[in-house]
C-alpha positions in Angstrom: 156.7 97.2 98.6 156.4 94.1 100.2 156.9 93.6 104.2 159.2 91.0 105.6 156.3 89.0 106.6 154.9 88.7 103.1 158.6 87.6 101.7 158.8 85.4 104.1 155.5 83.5 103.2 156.8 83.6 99.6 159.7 81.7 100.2 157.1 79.1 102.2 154.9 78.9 99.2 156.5 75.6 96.6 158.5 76.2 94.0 157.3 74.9 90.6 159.7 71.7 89.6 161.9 73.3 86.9 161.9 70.8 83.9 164.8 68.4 83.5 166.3 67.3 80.3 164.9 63.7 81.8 161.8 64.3 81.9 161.2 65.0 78.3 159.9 61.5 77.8 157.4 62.2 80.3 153.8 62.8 79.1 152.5 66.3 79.5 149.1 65.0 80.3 150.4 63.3 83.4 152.1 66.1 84.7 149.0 68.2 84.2 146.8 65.8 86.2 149.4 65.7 88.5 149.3 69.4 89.5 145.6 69.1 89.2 145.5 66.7 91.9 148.3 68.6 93.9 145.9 71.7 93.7 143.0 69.8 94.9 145.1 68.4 97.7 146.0 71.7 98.4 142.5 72.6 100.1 140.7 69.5 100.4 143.7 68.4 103.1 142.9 71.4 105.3 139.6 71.7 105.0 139.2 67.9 105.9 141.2 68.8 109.5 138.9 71.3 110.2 135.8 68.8 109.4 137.1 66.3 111.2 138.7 68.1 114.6 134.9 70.0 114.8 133.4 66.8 114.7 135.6 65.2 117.3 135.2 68.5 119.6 131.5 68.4 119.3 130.8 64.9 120.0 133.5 65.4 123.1 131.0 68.7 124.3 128.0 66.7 124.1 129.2 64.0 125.8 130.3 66.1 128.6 127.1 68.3 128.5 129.3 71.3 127.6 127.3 74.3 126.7 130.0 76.1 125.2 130.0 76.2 121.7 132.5 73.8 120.5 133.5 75.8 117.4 134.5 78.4 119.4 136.6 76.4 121.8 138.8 74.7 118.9 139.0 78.6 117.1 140.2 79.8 120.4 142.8 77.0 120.2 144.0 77.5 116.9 144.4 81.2 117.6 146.7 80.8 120.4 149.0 78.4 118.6 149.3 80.8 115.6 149.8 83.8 118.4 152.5 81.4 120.6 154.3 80.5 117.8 154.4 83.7 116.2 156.0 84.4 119.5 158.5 81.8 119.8 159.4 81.0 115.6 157.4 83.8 113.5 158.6 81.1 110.7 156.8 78.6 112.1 153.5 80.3 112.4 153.5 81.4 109.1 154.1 77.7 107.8 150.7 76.8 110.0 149.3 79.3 108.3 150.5 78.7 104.6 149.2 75.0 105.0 145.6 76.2 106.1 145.1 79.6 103.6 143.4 77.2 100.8 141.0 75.8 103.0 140.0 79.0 104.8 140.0 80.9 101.3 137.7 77.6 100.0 135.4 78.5 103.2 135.5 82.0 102.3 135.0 81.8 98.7 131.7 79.4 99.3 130.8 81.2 102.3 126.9 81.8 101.9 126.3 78.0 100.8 126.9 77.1 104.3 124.1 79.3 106.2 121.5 78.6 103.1 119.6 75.3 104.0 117.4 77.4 106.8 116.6 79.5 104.1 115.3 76.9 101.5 112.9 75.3 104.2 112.0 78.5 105.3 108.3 78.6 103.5 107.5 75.2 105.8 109.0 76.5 108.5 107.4 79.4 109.1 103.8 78.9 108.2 103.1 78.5 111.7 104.0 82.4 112.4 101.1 85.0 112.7 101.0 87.8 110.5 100.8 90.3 112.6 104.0 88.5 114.5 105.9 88.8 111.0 105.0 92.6 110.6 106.6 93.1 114.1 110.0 91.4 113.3 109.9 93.2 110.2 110.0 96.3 112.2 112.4 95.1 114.6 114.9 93.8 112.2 115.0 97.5 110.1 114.8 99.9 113.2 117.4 97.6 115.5 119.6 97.2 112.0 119.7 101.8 111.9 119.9 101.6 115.7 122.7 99.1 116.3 124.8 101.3 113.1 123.9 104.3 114.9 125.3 103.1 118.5 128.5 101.1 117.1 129.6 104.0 114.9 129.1 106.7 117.5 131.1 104.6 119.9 133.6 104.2 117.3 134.2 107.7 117.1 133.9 108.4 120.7 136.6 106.2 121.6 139.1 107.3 118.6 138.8 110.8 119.9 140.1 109.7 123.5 142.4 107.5 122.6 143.4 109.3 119.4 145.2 106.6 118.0 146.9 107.2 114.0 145.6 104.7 111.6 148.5 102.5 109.7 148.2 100.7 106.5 146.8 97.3 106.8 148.2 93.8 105.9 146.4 93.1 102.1 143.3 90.9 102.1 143.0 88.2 100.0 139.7 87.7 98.1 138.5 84.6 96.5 138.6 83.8 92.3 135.4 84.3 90.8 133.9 81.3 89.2 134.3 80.1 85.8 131.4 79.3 83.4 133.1 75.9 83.0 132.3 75.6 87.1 129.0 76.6 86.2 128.0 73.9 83.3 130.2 71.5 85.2 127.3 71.8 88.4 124.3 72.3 85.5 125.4 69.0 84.0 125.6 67.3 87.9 122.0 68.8 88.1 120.3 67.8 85.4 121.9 63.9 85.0 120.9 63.6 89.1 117.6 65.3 89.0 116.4 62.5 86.0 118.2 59.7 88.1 116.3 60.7 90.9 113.0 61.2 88.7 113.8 57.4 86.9 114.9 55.7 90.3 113.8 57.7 93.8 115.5 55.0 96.0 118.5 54.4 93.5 121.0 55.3 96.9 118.9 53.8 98.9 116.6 56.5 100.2 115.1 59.3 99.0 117.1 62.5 100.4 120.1 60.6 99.2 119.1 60.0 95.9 117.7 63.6 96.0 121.1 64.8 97.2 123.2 65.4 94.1 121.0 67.7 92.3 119.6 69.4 95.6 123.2 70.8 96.1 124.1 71.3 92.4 120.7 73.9 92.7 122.0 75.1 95.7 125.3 75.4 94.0 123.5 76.7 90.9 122.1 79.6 92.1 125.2 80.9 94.0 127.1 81.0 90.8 124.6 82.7 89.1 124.2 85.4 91.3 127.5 86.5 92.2 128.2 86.6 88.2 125.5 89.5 88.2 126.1 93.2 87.6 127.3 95.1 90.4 124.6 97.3 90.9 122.0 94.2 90.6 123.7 92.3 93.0 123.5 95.4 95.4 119.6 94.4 95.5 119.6 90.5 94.6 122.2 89.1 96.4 123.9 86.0 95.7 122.2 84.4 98.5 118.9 85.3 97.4 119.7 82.8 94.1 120.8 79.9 95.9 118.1 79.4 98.1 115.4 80.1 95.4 116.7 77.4 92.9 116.5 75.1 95.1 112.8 76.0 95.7 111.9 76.3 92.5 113.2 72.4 92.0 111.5 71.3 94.7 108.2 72.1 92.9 109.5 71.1 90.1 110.2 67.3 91.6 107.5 67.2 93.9 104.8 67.6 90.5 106.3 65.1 88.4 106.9 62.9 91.1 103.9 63.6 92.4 104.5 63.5 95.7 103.8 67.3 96.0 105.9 70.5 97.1 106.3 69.9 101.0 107.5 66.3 100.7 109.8 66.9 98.1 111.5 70.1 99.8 112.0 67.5 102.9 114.3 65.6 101.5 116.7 68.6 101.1 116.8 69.0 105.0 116.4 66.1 107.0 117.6 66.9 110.1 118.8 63.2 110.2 122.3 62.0 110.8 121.6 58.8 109.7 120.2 60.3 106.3 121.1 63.5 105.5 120.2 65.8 103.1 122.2 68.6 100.5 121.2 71.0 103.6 122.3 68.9 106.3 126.2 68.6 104.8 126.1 72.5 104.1 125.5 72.7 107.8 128.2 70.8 108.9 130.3 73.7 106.8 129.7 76.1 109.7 131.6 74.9 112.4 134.7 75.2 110.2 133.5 78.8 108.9 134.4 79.4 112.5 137.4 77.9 113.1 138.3 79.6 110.2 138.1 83.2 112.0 141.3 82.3 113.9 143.5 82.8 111.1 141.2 86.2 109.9 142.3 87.5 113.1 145.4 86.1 113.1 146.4 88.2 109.8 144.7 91.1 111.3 146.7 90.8 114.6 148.6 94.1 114.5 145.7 96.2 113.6 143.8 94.7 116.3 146.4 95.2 118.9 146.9 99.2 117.4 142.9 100.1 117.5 142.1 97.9 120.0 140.3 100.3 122.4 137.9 101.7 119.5 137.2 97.7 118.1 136.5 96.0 121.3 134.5 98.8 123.2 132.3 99.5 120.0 132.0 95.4 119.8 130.8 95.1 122.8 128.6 97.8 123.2 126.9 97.4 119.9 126.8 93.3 120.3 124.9 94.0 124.1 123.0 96.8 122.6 121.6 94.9 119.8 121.0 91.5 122.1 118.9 93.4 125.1 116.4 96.2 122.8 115.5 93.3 120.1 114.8 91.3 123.5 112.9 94.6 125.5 111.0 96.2 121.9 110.1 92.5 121.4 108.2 92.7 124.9 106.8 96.0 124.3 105.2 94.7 120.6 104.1 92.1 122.5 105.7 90.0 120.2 105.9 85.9 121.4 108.9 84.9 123.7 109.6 82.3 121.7 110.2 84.7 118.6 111.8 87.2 120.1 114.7 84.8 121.2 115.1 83.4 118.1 115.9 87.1 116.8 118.3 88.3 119.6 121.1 87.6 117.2 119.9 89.3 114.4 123.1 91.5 114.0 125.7 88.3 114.2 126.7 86.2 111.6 124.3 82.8 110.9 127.2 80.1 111.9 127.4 81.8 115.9 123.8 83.1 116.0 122.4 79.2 114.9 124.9 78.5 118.1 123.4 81.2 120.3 119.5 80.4 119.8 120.7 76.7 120.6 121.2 78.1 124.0 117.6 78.3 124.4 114.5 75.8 124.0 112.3 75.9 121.4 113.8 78.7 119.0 113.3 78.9 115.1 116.3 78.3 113.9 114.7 78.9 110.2 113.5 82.1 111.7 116.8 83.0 112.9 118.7 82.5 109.6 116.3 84.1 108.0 116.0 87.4 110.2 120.2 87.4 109.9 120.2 87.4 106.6 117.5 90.1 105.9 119.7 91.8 108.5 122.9 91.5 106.2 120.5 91.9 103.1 119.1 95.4 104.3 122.7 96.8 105.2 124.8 95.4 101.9 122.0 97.6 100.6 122.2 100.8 103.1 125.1 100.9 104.7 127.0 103.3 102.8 123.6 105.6 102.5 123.2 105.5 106.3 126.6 106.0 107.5 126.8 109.4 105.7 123.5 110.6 106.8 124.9 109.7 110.5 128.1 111.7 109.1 130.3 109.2 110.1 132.9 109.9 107.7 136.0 107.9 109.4 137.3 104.5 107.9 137.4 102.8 111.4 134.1 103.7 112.4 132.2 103.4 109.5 134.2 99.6 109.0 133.2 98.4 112.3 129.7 100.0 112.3 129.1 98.1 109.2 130.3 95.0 110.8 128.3 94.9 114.2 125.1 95.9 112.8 124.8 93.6 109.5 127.6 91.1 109.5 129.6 89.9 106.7 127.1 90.8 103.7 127.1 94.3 104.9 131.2 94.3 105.2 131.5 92.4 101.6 129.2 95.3 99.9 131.0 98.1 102.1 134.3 96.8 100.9 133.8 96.6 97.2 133.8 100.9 97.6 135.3 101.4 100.7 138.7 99.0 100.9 140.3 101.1 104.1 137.4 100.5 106.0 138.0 96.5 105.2 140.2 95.0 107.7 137.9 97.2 110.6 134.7 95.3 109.3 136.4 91.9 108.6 137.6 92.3 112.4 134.7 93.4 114.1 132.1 90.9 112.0 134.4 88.2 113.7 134.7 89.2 116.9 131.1 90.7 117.1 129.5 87.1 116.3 132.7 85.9 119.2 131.6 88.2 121.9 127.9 87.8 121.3 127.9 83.5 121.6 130.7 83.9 125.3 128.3 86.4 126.4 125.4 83.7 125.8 127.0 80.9 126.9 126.5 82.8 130.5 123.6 81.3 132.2 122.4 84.7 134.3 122.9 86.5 130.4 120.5 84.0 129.4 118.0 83.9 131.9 118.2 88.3 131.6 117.3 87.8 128.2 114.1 85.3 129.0 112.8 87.7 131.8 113.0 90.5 129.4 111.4 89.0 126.4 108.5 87.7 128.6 108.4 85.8 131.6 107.6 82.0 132.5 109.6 81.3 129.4 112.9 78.8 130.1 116.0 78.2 128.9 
C-alpha cells in the first residue's frame, strides 16, 4: 500500500505525452532521441548544480580561510530547505526533491568511482612507509574495525532498552539499475580508440594527462562494471572497488612500456594534483563534494525514522565516531607508530569523501594512506559484518544496522543490506551522519590539537 507521501510524488513525476492523431507524421526516431535527451537532462541538470554550487562554496571558504568543510556547510543548507518547506508546503519539498532524485541516484549508483583515484596512486604513494609501520596499521585497522562494532552495537542496545522505543516500517529505498553490457562495450570501445590515440599522439590535447584522460577513466570505469557484474558470493571478497582501481594499474604498465616512459611516469598522468591539468583522478575527485551534498536528501527521506529512533542513532554515532577517532590516535602512540600516520588513520571508520576532509585538517597527512585504510576498513566489514555481529549476539535490526554503519561505512551497509533489508535505513542513516559528526567534531581546533598530543607530541596542526 502506498503512503500519501509516495502518491503524492507520483503525481510530481511527468506524464508521458499521450500520442495525437497529429503527430503521426512525426518520425519515431525523433521522438526517441528526444526522450533520450530528456532522460539525460534529467540527471545531468542536477548533478551540474551540485558541481557547480560546491565549487562556488569552496572557492568562497578558501577565500575567507574557512576551515569548515564546505560540503558540509552547503549539505546542511540543502537539508534545512527540504525540512522548512516540508514544514510550510510538504508539496513543495517533494518537488525539490523529485528535481534532485536522478542526480543523487547517479551519485549513488557510481559511488565508489569517486573515492578511487587515491587508490590507483597508492603503490607511489606509499613506498615511502616502513614495513614494520604498515604491519602496525594493519593491526590497527582490523582490531579498531571489531572494536568500534563492538562499542556502537552495544550502545545501540543499551539505549533501545531505556528508551524502548517500537520499530515502524521504513520509507522504501531506492537502489540504482545495474549496468548493461552495452554500458560496458560502449566504455571498452572509449578505452581502446583513446588508449591508441594516446599511444599514436601523446600531446594530441595538448598535454599528456589530457590526452591520457579518456582511457584513464574508461579503465577506471572499466573495472567498476566488471566487478559489480560478479557473483554474489565473489563480490563478497573482490569488491567492485578492488576492479576499478587495478585496471587502471594494470594500464599504466601497459602505456608506460610501449611508451616507454616506464610505470611511475605514466601512472602520473592519471593524478596530477593540477587544476590547470587535471587528470581522470582529479575530475573523480571533484565528485566528492556532491556525494556529500547528496546526504541531505538520504536523510531527508529517512527523516521520520530519525526523529522516532533518535536517541539510539545519535548516542551510538557519537560514541562510536569519538571512540574510533581517540584509540586509533592512543594504540597508534602505544605501537609507536609515526604521528604523521596515525593522523592520517583517525578516520578509518568514516566514509573517504569526509575522512579526505578531516585529515585536511592536519599538515602533512597521507591522503593515499587514508583512502586506502578506509576502504580496507569498508573492505574487512562488507566481508564480516554479518559473522561478527552474531558472535557479539547482537540480534536487533537497529543495532546491528547502525553498528555496521559506524564501524565500516557504506561498503559494510551495501553488503549488510543485500541480506539484511530492515536493518537498511539504520545503516544508510548512521553511515551519514557518522562521517557528519566525525568532520564538526574535527573542525574543532582543541579536538584537533587532543588528537596531536595523543598520537605523539611536537607534532602541529
Amino acid at each position: 500500500m502506498s503512503t500519501p507521501e509516495n502518491t503524492q510524488r507520483q503525481q510530481l513525476l511527468p506524464k508521458q505525452a499521450e500520442p495525437s492523431t497529429g503527430s503521426s507524421t512525426s518520425s519515431p526516431l525523433i521522438r526517441t532521441l528526444g526522450l533520450h535527451v530528456l532522460r539525460l537532462l534529467n540527471w545531468v541538470v542536477p548533478l551540474a548544480l551540485f558541481l557547480g554550487v560546491d565549487l562556488c562554496f569552496k572557492k568562497v571558504f578558501q577565500a575567507a580561510s574557512f576551515e569548515f568543510p564546505s560540503a558540509l556547510f552547503v549539505m546542511f543548507c540543502i537539508f534545512t530547505v527540504l525540512m522548512v518547506l516540508d514544514y510550510v508546503n510538504p508539496f513543495a519539498a517533494l518537488a525539490f526533491l523529485n528535481f534532485f532524485d536522478p542526480g543523487v541516484m547517479f551519485i549513488n549508483r557510481w559511488l565508489p568511482l569517486f573515492y578511487v583515484p587515491y587508490l590507483v596512486v597508492l603503490p607511489i604513494s606509499v613506498r615511502e612507509i616502513p614495513a614494520s609501520s604498515a604491519i602496525k596499521i594493519c593491526c590497527i585497522i582490523v582490531g579498531g574495525w571489531l572494536a568500534t562494532l563492538s562499542v556502537s552495537g552495544f550502545t545501540a542496545i543499551a539505549v533501545r532498552k531505556a528508551v524502548k522505543t517500537e520499530m515502524i516500517d521504513p520509507e522504501p529505498m531506492e537502489k540504482p539499475p545495474p549496468f548493461s553490457s552495452i554500458e560496458l562495450w560502449s566504455w571498452i570501445a572509449v578505452f581502446l580508440i583513446s588508449f591508441i590515440m594516446a599511444l599514436l599522439f601523446p600531446t594530441a590535447l595538448g598535454t599528456a594527462a589530457r590526452t591520457c584522460f579518456l582511457f584513464y577513466l574508461a579503465s577506471t570505469v572499466v573495472g567498476y562494471i566488471v566487478g559489480s557484474g560478479l557473483p554474489s558470493k565473489v563480490k563478497m571478497i573482490f569488491h567492485p572497488v578492488i576492479f576499478s582501481l587495478i585496471f587502471p594499474n594494470l594500464v599504466a604498465c601497459a602505456f608506460g612500456l610501449l611508451s616507454k616512459q616506464g610505470y611511475d611516469a605514466a601512472l602520473g598522468f592519471y593524478l596530477t594534483e593540477s587544476s590547470s591539468d587535471p587528470g581522470a583522478g582529479d575530475i573523480l575527485l571533484e565528485f566528492l563534494g556532491p556525494v556529500i551534498l547528496s546526504f541531505a536528501f538520504s536523510m531527508f527521506k529517512q527523516r521520520t525514522l530519525m526523529k522516532r529512533h533518535a536517541a539510539e542513532i545519535f548516542t551510538s554515532v557519537i560514541v562510536s565516531t569519538l571512540f574510533s577517532l581517540y584509540s586509533t590516535a592512543i594504540v597508534g602512540r602505544l605501537v609507536a607508530l609515526d604521528p604523521s600516520l596515525t593522523v592520517s588513520i583517525l578516520p578509518r571508520c568514516i566514509t573517504v569523501a569526509l575522512a579526505l576532509n578531516i585529515v585536511s585538517l592536519f599538515e602533512g597527512a597521507n591522503l593515499a594512506l587514508t583512502a586506502a585504510v578506509v576502504v580496507a576498513t569498508g573492505l574487512i566489514g562488507a566481508n564480516f559484518v554479518q559473522s561478527a555481529l552474531n558472535i557479539l549476539r547482537l540480534h536487533d535490526p537497529i543495532a546491528r544496522g547502525i553498528a555496521a554503519a559506524s564501524s565500516s561505512h557504506g561498503l559494510a551497509t551495501a553488503a549488510l543490506s543485500a541480506e539484511e533489508p530492515e536493518a537498511l535505513p539504520f545503516s544508510a542513516i548512521a553511515y551519514a551522519l557518522t562521517g557528519i559528526f566525525g568532520s564538526l567534531f574535527c573542525t574543532i581546533p582543541a579536538a584537533r590539537q587532543s588528537l596531536l598530543a595523543i598520537a605523539g607530541s611536537g607534532w602541529n596542526s
